[in-house]
N, C-alpha and C positions, 0 to 999 in steps of 0.2 A: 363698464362694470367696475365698481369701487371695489376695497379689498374687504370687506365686511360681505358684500354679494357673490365672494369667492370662494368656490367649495375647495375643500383639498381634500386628496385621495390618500389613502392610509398610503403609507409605505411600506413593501413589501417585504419583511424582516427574512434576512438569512438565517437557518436554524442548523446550528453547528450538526456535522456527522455523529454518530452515535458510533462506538465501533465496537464490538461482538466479539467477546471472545473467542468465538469457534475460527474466526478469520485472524486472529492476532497472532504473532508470531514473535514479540516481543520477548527477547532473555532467549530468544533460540536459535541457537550457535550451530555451525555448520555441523559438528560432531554429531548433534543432533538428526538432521538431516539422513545422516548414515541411516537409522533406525526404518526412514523412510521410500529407502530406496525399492523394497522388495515389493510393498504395496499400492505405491500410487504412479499415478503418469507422469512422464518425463518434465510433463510441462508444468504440470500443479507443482512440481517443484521448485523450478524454475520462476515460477508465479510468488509463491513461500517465502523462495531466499531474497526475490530482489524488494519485495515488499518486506521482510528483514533488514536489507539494505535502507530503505527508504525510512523507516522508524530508525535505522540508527544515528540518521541525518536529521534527526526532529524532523522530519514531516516535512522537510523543503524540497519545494516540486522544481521541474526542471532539471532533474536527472533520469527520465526516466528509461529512455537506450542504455547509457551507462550501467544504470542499476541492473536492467532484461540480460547484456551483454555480461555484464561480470559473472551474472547467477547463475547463466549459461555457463559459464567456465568452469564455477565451482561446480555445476551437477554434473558435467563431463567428468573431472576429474575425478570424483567421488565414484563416478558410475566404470570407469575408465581401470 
């Protein structure tokens, strides 16, 4: 087969994440947090902060126990 008789297949484009505000937690400081103690579960919080955590690091992966374990901390102490 010459290169002229050779088909190529599109390439499969990666399409960046879209991210939604109802999930953003950006600018939202523990203090914050406080407000949310009375109405959500322990873990959405925990979820929140380390994802707080993770946009305060621009978005570099490979933290992401670090991040779980710390949030852990803070919603203990918050809740504590």
């Amino acid at each position: 087969m010459t290169n002229s008789q050779a088909t190529t297949q599109p390439k499969n484009e990666v399409k960046p994440r879209k991210k939604h505000a109802s999930t953003s937690t950006k600018g939202k400081d523990v203090v914050d947090l406080k407000s949310d103690l009375s109405g959500s579960p322990r873990e959405e919080l925990i979820r929140k902060t380390a994802y707080s955590l993770y946009e305060a690091r621009h978005c570099v992966n490979g933290f992401e126990l670090d991040d779980w374990l710390q949030a852990e901390a803070t919603v203990n102490q918050l809740q504590g």
